[in-house]
Structures are given as C-alpha cells and as structure tokens.
C-alpha positions in Angstrom: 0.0 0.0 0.0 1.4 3.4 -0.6 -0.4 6.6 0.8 0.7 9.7 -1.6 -0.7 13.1 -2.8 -0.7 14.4 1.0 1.8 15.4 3.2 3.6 12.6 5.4 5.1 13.8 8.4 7.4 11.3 9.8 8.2 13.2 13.1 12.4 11.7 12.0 14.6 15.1 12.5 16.8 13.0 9.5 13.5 13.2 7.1 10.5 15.3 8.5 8.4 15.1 5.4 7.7 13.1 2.6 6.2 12.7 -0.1 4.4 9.2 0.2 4.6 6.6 2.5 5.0 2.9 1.7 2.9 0.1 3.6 4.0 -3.7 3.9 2.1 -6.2 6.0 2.8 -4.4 9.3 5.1 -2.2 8.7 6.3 0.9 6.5 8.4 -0.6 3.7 12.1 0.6 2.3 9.8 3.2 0.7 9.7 6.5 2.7 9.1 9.4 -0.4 9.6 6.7 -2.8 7.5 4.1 -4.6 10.7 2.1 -6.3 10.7 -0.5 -3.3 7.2 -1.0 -2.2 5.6 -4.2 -3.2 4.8 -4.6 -7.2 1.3 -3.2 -8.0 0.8 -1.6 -4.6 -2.7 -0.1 -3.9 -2.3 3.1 -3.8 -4.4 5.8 -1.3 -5.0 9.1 -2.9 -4.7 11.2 0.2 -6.2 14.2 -1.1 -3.7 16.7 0.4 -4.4 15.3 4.0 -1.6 14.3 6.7 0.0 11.9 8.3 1.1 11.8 10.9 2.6 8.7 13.9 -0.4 7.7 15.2 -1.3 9.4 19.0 -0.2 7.4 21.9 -2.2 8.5 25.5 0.4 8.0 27.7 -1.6 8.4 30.8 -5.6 6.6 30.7 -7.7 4.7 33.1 -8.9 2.7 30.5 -11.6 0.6 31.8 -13.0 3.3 34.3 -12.8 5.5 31.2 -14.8 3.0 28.9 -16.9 2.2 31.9 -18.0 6.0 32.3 -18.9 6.4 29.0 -22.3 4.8 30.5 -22.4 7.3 33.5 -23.8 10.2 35.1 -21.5 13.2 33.4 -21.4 15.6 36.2 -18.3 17.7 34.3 -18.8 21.4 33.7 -21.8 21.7 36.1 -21.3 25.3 38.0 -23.2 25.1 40.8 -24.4 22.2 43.2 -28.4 22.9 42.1 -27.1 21.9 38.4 -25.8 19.0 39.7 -28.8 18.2 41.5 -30.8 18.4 38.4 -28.6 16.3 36.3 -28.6 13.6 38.6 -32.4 13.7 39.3 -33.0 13.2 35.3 -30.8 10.2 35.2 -31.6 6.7 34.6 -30.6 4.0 37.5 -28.9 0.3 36.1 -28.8 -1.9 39.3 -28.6 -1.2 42.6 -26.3 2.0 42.5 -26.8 5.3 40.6 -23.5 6.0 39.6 -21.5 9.1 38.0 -18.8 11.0 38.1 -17.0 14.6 37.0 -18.4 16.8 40.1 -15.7 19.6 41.2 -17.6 21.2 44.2 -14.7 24.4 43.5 -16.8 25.4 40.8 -20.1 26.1 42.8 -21.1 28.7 44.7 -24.1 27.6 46.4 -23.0 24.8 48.5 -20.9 21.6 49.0 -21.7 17.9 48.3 -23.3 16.2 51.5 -25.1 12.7 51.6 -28.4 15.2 52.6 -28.5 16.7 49.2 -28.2 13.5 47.6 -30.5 11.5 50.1 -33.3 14.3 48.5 -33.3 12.5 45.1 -33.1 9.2 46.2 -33.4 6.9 49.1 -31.4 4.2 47.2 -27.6 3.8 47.0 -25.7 6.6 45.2 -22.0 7.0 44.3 -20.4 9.5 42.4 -16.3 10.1 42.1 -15.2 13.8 41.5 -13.2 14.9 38.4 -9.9 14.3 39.6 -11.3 11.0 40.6 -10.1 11.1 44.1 -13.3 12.1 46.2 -16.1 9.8 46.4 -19.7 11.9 47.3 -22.0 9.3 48.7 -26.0 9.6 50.0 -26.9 8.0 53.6 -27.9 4.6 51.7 -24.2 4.6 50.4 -22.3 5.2 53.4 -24.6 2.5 54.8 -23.3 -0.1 52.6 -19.6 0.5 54.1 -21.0 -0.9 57.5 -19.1 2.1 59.2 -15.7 1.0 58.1 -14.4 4.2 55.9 -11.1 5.2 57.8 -8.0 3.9 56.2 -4.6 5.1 56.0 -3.9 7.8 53.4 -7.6 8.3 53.2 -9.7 11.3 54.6 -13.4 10.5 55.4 -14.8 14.0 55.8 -17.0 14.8 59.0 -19.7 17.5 60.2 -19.1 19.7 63.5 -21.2 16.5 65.1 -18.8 13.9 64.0 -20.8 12.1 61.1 -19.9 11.4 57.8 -21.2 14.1 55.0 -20.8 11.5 52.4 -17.6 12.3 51.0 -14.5 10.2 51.0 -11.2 11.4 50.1 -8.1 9.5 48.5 -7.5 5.8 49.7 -11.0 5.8 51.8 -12.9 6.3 48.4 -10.6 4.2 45.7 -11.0 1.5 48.9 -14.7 2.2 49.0 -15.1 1.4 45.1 -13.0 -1.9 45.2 -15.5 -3.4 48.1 -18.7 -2.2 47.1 -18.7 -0.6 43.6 -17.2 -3.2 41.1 -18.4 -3.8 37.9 -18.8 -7.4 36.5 -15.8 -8.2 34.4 -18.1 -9.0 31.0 -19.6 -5.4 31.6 -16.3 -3.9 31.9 -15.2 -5.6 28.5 -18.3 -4.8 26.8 -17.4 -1.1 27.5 -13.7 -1.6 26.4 -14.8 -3.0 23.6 -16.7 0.3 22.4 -13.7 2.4 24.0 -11.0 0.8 21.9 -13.2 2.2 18.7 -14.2 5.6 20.4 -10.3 5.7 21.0 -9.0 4.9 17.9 -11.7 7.6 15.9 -9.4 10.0 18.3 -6.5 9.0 16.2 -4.9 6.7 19.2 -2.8 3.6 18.3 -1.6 3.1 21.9 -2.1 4.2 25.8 -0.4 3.6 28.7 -3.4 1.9 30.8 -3.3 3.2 35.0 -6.3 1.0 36.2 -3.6 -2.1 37.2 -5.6 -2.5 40.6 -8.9 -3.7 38.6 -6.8 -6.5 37.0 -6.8 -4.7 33.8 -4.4 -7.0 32.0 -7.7 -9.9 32.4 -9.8 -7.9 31.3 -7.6 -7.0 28.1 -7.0 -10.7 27.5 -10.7 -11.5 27.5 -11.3 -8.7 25.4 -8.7 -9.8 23.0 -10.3 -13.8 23.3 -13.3 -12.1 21.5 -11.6 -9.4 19.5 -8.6 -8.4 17.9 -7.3 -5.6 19.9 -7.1 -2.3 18.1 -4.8 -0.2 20.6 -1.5 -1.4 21.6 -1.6 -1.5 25.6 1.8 -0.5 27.9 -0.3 -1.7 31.1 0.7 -0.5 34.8 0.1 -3.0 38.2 0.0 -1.8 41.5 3.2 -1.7 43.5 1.6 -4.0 46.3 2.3 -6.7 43.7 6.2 -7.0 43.4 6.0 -10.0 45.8 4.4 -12.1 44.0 5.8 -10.7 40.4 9.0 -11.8 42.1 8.0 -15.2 42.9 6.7 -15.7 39.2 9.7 -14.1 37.4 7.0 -11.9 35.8 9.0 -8.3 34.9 8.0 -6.0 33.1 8.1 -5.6 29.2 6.2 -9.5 29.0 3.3 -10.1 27.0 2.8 -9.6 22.9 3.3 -6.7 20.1 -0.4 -5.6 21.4 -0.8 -6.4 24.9 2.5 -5.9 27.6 2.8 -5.5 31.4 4.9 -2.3 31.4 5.2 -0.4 35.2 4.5 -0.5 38.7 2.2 2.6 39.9 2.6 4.4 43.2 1.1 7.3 44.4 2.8 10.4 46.6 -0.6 12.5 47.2 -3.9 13.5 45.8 -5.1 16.3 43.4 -5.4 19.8 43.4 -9.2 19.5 42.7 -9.7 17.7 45.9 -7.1 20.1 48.0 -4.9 16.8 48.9 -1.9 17.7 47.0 1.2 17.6 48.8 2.6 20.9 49.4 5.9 22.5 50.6 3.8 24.7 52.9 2.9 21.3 54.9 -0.6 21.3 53.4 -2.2 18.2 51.5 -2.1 14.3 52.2 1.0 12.3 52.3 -0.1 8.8 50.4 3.4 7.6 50.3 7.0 9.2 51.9 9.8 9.6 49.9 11.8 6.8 52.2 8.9 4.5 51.2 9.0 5.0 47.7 13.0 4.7 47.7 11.9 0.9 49.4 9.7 0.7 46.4 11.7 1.6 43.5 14.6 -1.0 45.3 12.6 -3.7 45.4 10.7 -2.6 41.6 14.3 -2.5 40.0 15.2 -6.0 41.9 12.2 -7.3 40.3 12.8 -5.9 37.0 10.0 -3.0 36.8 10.4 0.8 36.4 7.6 2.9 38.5 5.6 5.3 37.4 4.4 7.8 40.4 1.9 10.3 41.0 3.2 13.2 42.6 1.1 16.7 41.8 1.9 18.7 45.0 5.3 20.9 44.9 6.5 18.9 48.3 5.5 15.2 46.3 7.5 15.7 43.4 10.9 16.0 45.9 10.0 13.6 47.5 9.7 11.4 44.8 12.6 13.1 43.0 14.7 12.3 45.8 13.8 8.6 46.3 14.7 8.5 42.5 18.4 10.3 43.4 18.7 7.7 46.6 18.4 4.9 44.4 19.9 5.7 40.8 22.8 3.2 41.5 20.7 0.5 41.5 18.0 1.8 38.6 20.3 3.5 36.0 22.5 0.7 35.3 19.6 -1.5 34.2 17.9 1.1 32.2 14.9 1.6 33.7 12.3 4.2 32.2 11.0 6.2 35.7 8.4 8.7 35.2 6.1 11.1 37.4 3.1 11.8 36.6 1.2 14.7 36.6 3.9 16.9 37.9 1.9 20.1 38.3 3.8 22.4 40.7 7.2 21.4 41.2 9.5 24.1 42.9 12.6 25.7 40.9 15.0 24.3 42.5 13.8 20.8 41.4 12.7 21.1 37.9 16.1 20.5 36.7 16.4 17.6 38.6 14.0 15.1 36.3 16.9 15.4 33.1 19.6 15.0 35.4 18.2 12.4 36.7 16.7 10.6 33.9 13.2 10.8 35.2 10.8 11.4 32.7 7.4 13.6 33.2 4.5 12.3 32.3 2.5 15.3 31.8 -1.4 16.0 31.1 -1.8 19.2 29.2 -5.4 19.5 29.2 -5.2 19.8 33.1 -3.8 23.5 32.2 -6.8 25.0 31.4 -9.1 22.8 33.0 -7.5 23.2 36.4 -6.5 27.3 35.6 -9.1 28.9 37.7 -8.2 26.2 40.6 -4.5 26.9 40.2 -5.4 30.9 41.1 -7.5 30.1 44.2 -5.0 27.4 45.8 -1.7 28.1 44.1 -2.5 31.7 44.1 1.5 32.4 45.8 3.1 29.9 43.2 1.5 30.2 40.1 4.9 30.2 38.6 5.8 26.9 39.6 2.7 25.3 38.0 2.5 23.0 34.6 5.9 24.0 33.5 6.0 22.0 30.6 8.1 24.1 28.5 11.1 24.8 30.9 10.9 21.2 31.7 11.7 20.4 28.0 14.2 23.4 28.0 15.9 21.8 31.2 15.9 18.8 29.0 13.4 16.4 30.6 11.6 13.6 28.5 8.0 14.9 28.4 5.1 12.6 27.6 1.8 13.8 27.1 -1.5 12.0 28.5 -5.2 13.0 29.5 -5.7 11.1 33.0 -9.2 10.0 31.3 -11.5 9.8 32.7 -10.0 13.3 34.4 -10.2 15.3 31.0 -11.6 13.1 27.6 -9.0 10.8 26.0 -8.6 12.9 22.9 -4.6 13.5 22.4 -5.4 16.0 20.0 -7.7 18.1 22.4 -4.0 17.8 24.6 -1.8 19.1 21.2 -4.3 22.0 20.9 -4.0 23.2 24.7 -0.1 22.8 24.4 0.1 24.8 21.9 -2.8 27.2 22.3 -2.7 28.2 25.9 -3.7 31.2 26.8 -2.4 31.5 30.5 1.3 31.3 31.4 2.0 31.7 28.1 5.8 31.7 28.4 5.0 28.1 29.2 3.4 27.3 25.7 5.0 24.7 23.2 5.8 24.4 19.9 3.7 22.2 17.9 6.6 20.1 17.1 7.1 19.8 20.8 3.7 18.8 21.5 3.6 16.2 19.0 7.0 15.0 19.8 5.0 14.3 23.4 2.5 12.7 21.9 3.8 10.3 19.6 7.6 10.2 20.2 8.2 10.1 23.5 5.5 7.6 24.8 7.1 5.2 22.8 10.4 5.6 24.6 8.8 5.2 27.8 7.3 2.1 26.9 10.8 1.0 25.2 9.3 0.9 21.5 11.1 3.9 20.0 12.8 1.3 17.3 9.5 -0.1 16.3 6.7 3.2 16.6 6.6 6.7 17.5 7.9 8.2 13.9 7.1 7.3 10.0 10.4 5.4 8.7 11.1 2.1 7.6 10.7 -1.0 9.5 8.5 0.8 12.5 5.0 -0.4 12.7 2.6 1.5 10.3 1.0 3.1 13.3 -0.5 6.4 12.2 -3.0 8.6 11.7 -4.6 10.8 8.8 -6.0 14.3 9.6 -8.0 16.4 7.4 -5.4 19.0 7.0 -2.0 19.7 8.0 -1.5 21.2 11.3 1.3 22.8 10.8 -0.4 25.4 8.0 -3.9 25.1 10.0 -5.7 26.4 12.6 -5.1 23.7 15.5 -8.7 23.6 16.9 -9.9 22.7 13.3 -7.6 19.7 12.5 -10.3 16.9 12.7 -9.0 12.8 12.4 -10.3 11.0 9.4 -8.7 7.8 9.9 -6.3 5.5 11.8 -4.2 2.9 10.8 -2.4 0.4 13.4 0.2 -2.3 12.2 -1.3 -1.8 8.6 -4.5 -2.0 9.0 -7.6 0.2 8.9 -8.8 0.4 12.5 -11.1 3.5 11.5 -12.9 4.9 8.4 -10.7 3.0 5.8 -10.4 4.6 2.6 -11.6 6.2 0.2 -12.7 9.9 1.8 -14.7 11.8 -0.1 
C-alpha cells in the first residue's frame, strides 16, 4: 500500500516530510518518499492533500474506568451544586447503584456535596467520584453499605461539627470504597472496552499507557482480545503492592505480545489539586506515600525488573519522589529503567532541573492546564509560577510525555496538542507544535521501550498512524479533525476512500 498526494510527516529530524509513505504487511516498507521499493502493484491511497502523521499514543488513561463512564452520570462542567442536583435527578438508575462521576464542588457557589442533598433525590444507593477521581460523594444509603468502616490510612473520610460522615470520601477511603462495594462485572467492563477501543481509535490513538492495574486490567484485556482483535497497543501499569508475587513468578515488566504488555509498577505520593490533597511544601495536603517509602519501592521494583511510574502533583510530592529516584539511581540506572512522574503540576525551581539529570521522565497531562487554571489561582495563588511547566521542563531537558488522566479530561490527544500549543495563560510556558507532537507520539514510545518499532514514519516501525484532514502545521489547530487510523497496517477506523 502506498499513501501519496498528502503530506507525510514522519516526526524523524533525518527526514521530517515526505512525499508518500510505503505500507508492507505491518510495517512501512524501504519506501519512505519513494514508490521504487514498495511491493509490485501496490494499492495506492490518494490522500487528497491530507496528513499523516505517527499515530497518537495517550500516555496516561484509566482505560476501563474510562470505557466504563462512557455509561455514566457526566457531572463535568456543572457550575453550581443545584445543576448537579438536576442532572442527577434526570438520570436513569442500572442496578442497585446510581453511579457518576465529573463533580468539582470548586466550581459552585451555592454549596458543598453532602449525603443530605443527595439523600433528596433518592433513598437508594448513590456514588459519584469527582473529576480528579479522588473524592467519592455518597447519600446515607451509600455510606450504609460500608457498615461504618471508611477510615484507612492515606484516606480522609470527611465529618460535620457533630462527627458524622457528610458522604464524602477522600483519597484511599474512596478508591477503597469502590473496590469493596462498587465493582463492575468483568463481562460489563469488557463490553465497555470494547466500544472504547473504537471511540479511541476515531481520536486517532494507536496506543495508551493503561493506569487502572488494581482492577486487573491486563484480564480484562486478555478477555477482550479472546473475543476481539485488539485495536490499541496496551503498555499496562500494576499496583506496586504486587512486586511480591511478580517476584516469585519471574514476571517483569516488558512481557506479553506486540499488542498487549505489562509495562510499570504505579505508586502514588498524594492526591489532586481539585480535591485540596496535593502535597505541598507549605505542609498542606495528604502524604499517600513518603519519599523513604517510595525509595523501598523503586529498590525492590528495580530488583524485580519494573520501572515505576508515580503520581506526585503537589510541589513537596515531586521532591520527594525526585529524591527517592536520586537515593536509588545506583541501583535503577544501570539497568535502564524508564522512571516517570506523573502529573507533575507544581514542582519548585530548584527541582525542575532535577527530572533530566536524573533521567526521570514527566508524564505530563496538558489539558489539566486550562481545565485546572481557575483552581491553580485560588490554591496556588503564591506559586503560580511553579505550575504545569512544561516548557522549561523540555528546555531543562526532561523527556516529556503527554497524556489526558481520562476519565479526568476526555482521552482525545489531539484536544492535549491544541492546549499545548494554544494556551492562553502562562504563556511563556506554551509549546511548539513540534514539541507537543514530539510528546504525543515520540516520547510515549520511549517510555514504553518501542522507540525502534513506533513513534515516527520510517522504515521497518510499525505503520501506526493517523490521517488528519489537514496539515496542522499550516492550519488552525482547533480545526484539524482525524479522518482515519491505521495500526500495524491496517484500517482500524474509516478505511479509505474519503470523499
């Protein structure tokens, strides 16, 4: 197959555009700009004066609890509790829990999420996770079903001036509340997948670095791919709880197929920004995990073969997790582990430089910048200048990936490229285009040690792209719609012709 009359961008500093783009089997023939050494009597694919570009890799998705929310209540971009209210009121109950998510109770102005407002609309169990995904807003007939046991440590179980719950659950209380009482069946959680994979790939996506390890995501992507050829390539994260017994199997990280690989142990510092449990310099926030326990973890990780991925959003997380990193590099570097933080939000000057020198890549989300803005004014009011620095992280030299923490913000890489590129608050923090891409289909593939096989449009990678209506790079970004997506040669959305 050879895709001319369009613009190829390969992404490859040694040849950024071409001409056409030659397709065998899997991967993209001899023929990069030339048709001499494709296969005789090629179809050909007229691309109209589209693009093409690598195809988008989300380097940072709760797949399943993505998938699964696609069947929610949407409580996202509601501004005030009352419109909250109303939109769960309309909504339509399957089984026993009414269940949502997207609330930020920063944006209203006429109240705070109790189990009282909730217990108005219904008497029957209710559950609804916040936007950051790390507060858990329960009615009465909710709590009940936790039998009183909330507290738990790293977890905040919020209380009224007489001691009761108000129905909302912070960090490890509410992810522990969902795994005892809010599970889905694994067949509905592959049905879901199933029509996420296709949602995904009409976003242009070939590949994702999955973060829901503690639902025993890598089962449910091997049932899904007993039924159905899988149409994203999965880097998959497991909890850091499970080294023991990844040790005892020999399991390390890398193992599985072209399509389907355990890839990182996950670990988390603190909570969000959203929720006010980020860990901050100023001794504010939650503590999840200290930086002497995460040096234990990334010991016993590298021992076991694993590199780990952290979350650490608060200024005070990200040294502490930079300097577990710097207490153990003797042990990581030499075996070539690929660390990374995510989120990074607000990290303090004097540690930014810290992640290229110590080889510790970011893993960034850029649609938190202007979703979180307004909240970055009201809490980080007195360090704004510390906050989603993605561009002096780049400049200091730090390998920068870019992700959407779906369900967080949508799983729509291009939605990420567009508010890289197009911000419009600390704008000395804006990228290039080039730079945003880079994050988006270059470096992911580093991180999941595939940069000889994907992440650019030369011979012998995988044909893993994506065709867009128009070229970026002599377009208005916001306009650039996907038209199709190819992965490992093959049509995984709107196959050709276009009109």
């Amino acid at each position: 197959m050879i895709l001319e009359n369009g613009v190829i961008r390969t992404l490859d500093p040694s040849l950024p555009v071409a001409r056409a783009l030659a397709i065998a089997g899997e991967r993209i023939a001899g023929g990069v700009g030339v048709h001499e050494t494709a296969l005789a009597s090629p179809e050909t694919v007229d691309l109209g004066g589209r693009c093409v570009l690598p195809g988008f890799t989300d380097s940072h998705v709760h797949f399943p609890t993505w998938a699964m929310s696609q069947r929610e209540v949407r409580l996202d971009g509601a501004g005030s509790l009352a419109e909250v209210l109303d939109r769960i009121r309309g909504a339509q109950r399957r089984g026993e829990w009414l269940r949502g998510y997207g609330w930020r109770d920063a944006d209203w102005s006429d109240g705070t999420p109790t189990r009282q407002a909730l217990d108005a609309i219904d008497e029957r169990p209710t559950a609804f996770f916040s936007k950051d995904y790390h507060s858990l807003w329960l009615n009465s007939a909710g709590l009940a079903a936790a039998g009183g046991d909330l507290d738990v440590d790293g977890g905040v179980v919020e209380r009224d001036e007489h001691g009761e719950p108000t129905g909302v659950l912070r960090e490890e209380s509410a992810w522990r509340f969902k795994d005892r009482h809010l599970a889905y069946a694994p067949d509905d959680f592959v049905d879901a997948m199933r029509e996420g994979m296709k949602l995904a790939n009409a976003r242009g996506v070939v590949a994702h670095h999955d973060k829901d390890g503690w639902l025993g995501a890598v089962g449910l992507w091997q049932r899904l791919e007993r039924q159905t050829p899988l149409t994203l390539r999965v880097w998959q994260s497991t909890p850091w709880e499970n080294i023991p017994r990844l040790r005892e199997i020999g399991l390390r990280s890398g193992a599985g197929s072209p399509m389907l690989r355990l890839g990182y142990l996950k670990a988390f510092m603190d909570g969000t920004l959203g929720s006010q449990t980020a860990w901050m310099l100023d001794g504010s926030g939650v503590c999840i995990t200290s930086g002497e326990h995460l040096a234990e973890i990334v010991r016993d990780a590298a021992d076991a073969g694993w590199p780990v991925g952290v979350h650490a959003i608060g200024d005070r997380a990200n040294r502490e997790a930079l300097d577990a990193f710097e207490r153990t590099k003797e042990i990581w570097q030499p075996l070539g582990l690929r660390q990374r933080i995510e989120h990074a939000q607000c990290v303090h000057p004097d540690d930014l430089p810290r992640f290229a020198r110590l080889g510790v890549a970011v893993s960034a989300q850029f649609t938190h910048a202007p979703s979180d803005e307004h909240l970055a004014h009201r809490f980080w009011a007195d360090r704004l200048d510390q906050t989603y620095s993605f561009r002096s992280l780049l400049a200091s030299g730090a390998l920068v990936a870019n992700g959407s923490d779906a369900p967080v913000e949508e799983l729509d890489p291009w939605a990420g490229v567009v508010a890289a590129v197009d911000r419009h608050w600390r704008e000395d923090e804006r990228l290039t285009l080039d730079q945003a891409l880079h994050a988006t289909c270059v470096a992911p593939a580093w991180l999941s040690y595939d940069e000889r096989v994907r992440g650019t449009l030369v011979p012998g990678r995988y044909a893993d792209l994506v065709v867009l209506d128009r070229d970026p790079f002599e377009s208005e970004l916001a306009a650039v719609q996907v038209v199709a997506t190819m992965v490992a040669g093959r049509w995984v959305h709107n196959p050709p012709p276009w009109d």
